[in-house]
Phi, psi and omega in degrees: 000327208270327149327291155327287196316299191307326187277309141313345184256332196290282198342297176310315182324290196284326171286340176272329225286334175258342155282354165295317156350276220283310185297339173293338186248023167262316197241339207122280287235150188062347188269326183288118192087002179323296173340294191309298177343284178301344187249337184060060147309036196308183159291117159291119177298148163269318190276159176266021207278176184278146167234141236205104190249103166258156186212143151229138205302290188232228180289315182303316201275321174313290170323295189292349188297318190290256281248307158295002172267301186300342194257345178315293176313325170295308199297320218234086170295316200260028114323148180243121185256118182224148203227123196240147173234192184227315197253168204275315219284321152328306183324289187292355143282333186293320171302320176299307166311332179219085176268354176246014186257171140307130165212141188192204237249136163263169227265116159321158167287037148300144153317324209259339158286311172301324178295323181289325179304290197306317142343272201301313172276009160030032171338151171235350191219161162208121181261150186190140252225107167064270175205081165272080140292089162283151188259313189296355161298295191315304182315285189307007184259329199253335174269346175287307191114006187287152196250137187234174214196110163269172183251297039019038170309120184228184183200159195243158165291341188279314163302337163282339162293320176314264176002277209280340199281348178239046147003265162341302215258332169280329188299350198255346174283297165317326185301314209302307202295105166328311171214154183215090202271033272245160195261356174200200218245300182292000181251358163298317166286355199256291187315334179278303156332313187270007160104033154288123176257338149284061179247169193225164160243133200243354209061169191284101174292006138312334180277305190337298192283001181266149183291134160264007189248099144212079163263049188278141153008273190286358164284304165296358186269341204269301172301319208282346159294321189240014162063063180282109176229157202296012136229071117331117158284124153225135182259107187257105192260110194235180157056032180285128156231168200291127103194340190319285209299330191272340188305310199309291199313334199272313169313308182289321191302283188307322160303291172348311195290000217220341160209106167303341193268019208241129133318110154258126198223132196259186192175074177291159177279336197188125200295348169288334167284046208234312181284336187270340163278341180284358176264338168280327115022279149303313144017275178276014186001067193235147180275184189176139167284138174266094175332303187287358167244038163230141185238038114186211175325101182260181163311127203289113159248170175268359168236158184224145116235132194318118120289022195217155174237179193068057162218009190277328148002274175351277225299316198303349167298340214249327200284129182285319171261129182231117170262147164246131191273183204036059185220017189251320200277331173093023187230344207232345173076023196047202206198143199326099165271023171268004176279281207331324186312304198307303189263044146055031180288196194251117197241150181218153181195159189256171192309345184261092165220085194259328199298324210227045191304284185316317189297316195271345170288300182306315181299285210308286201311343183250056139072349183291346199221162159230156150277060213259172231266306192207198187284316190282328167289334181279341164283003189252329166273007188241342174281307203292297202292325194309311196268003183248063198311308209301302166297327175321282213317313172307311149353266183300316148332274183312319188297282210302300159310313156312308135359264160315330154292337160213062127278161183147333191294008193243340164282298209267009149292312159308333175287314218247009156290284203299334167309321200263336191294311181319313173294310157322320181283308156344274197324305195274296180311348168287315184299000000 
């Protein structure tokens, strides 16, 4: 089968190779680690020590991955932990984040890759961060003996039909996976339904990784950059695509006149787009800072755009108003709203968040979030909360507290890690 696979993947490979091509050579994109990729060049362990391989697909996966790798490394001192991404903006976080761990490229599904990466990293666990299935990984992981594990587990609805309308063919990938640590009941059901024969339901280790503070470090070096004072609005439009940015931009242009004091800070989801909202922007012949070009305090402008990545964490501390991007178009399922929430901004998102089903069901029913329909509602709830303190504040209170109420998924997560490695151990002194 793994033969098969390799020949299905070269194929694709070869019918994809000129739009890979042309984005590598456009955006950047795809070219970094290539090497690694193709070849499964991992880090070679030196020690003979239990190795613990977490992996997250990109920025998002990276982020909640920190707070479970630390408290891992605390229960298991004498582990060795190493962290592998897929995409680059995953790298350059994963290098900030785990700057003292191997951190390095995951493996194309070649057979001859994946076997060498497990080789050189001799994993006893492979942890993977919300649902990365491979078969020819999964395989080489189940003839190695390695126990593999998913994590903060979701399933999209749109991916359990995909799922299920191919069964026969997915089901022996779920079959593989030792745990399945999952974020609500209904992805619990899905994953089972599809032949997981381990699942827990542990909750979302996201709410875990979000600040409730913020008056944290890197949130103040971000106003005192950008000469933010407290009375200032800011409206933070973060994880944004397109048509968002010119809606965001047209909603601050029509507030303004109505709060001179109001603030903007723009936030793409991705960075090959970055010259292109700073142009729209220009455009719109409103001046505005660019991030990657201030090397320290700069001249106090009302627009920023974010051009760097690992700083939205941050920036969502400064916002009284939070747009979460990819929900007004119906193509992208939104994007993480639990940092703003957490710091108690006034959080708003458009109708398409199927990526974040439970959470906006949950913000919405305790009063935390508002939802609005299209572009004329968000200017209006946004004209509405700027000109309402009592609602912003109330808002943003209940977001914050709904937060905080649920944490905790990073203890019982770390719990339902150590049941199956105990249970792993059983097994083999038993064989």
């Amino acid at each position: 089968m793994r033969y098969v696979l390799n020949i299905i993947y070269l194929l694709l490979l070869l019918v994809l190779s000129p739009w890979l091509i042309y984005k590598a050579l456009t955006t950047g994109k795809f070219r970094r680690g290539l090497w690694v990729k193709l070849t499964g060049r991992a880090c070679v362990r030196e020690t003979q020590a239990s190795c613990a391989w977490f992996h997250g697909v990109s920025l998002g996966e990276i982020h909640l991955l920190g707070p479970v790798v630390a408290a891992f490394r605390k229960r298991h001192p004498d582990w060795q932990c190493v962290v592998s991404t897929t995409t680059d903006t995953g790298f350059e976080e994963a290098t900030k984040r785990f700057a003292d761990l191997p951190v390095f490229h995951w493996p194309l599904d070649f057979s001859w890759a994946v076997s060498r990466a497990l080789r050189r990293v001799q994993p006893s666990l492979v942890v993977l961060a919300e649902c990365e299935l491979w078969p020819n990984f999964l395989s080489a992981c189940k003839s190695a003996g390695v126990q593999v594990a998913v994590i903060n587990g979701r399933m999209s609805p749109r991916s359990r039909r995909r799922f299920e309308k191919f069964r026969w063919l997915v089901s022996g990938l779920f079959r593989r996976l030792d745990l399945c640590a999952v974020q609500t009941e209904e992805h619990a059901a899905a994953f089972r339904s599809l032949g997981s024969p381990s699942v827990v339901v542990t909750g979302s280790v996201k709410y875990d990784g979000a600040s409730l503070d913020r008056d944290n470090p890197r949130t103040r070096d971000m106003a005192r950059l950008l000469d933010i004072t407290p009375d200032d609005f800011v409206l933070v439009a973060g994880s944004t695509q397109a048509p968002e940015e010119q809606v965001i931009l047209d909603t601050y242009l029509k507030t303004k006149a109505r709060h001179a004091n109001l603030r903007l800070i723009l936030v793409p989801r991705h960075r090959e787009r970055f010259d292109e909202v700073a142009a729209l922007i220009d455009r719109a012949g409103v001046p505005f800072l660019r991030r990657s070009r201030m090397d320290g305090p700069a001249k106090r402008h009302d627009v920023m755009l974010s051009d760097t990545i690992g700083e939205l964490s941050a920036i969502w501390g400064l916002a009284d108003v939070a747009y979460v991007g990819g929900s007004l178009d119906g193509v992208r399922g939104g994007q993480n709203m639990i940092e703003p929430a957490a710091y108690g901004a006034a959080v708003l998102f458009g109708p398409h968040t199927w990526n974040f089903k439970d959470t906006v069901a949950r913000l919405l029913e305790h009063g935390a979030a508002v939802q609005v329909a299209d572009a004329g509602e968000l200017e209006n709830e946004v004209a509405r909360l700027l000109g309402d303190a009592h609602a912003r504040q109330e808002l943003g209170e209940a977001a914050r507290h709904f937060v905080f109420s649920q944490q905790g998924a990073t203890a019982k997560t770390l719990q339902a890690l150590d049941e199956s490695i105990r249970e792993s151990q059983v097994t083999s002194r038993a064989a």
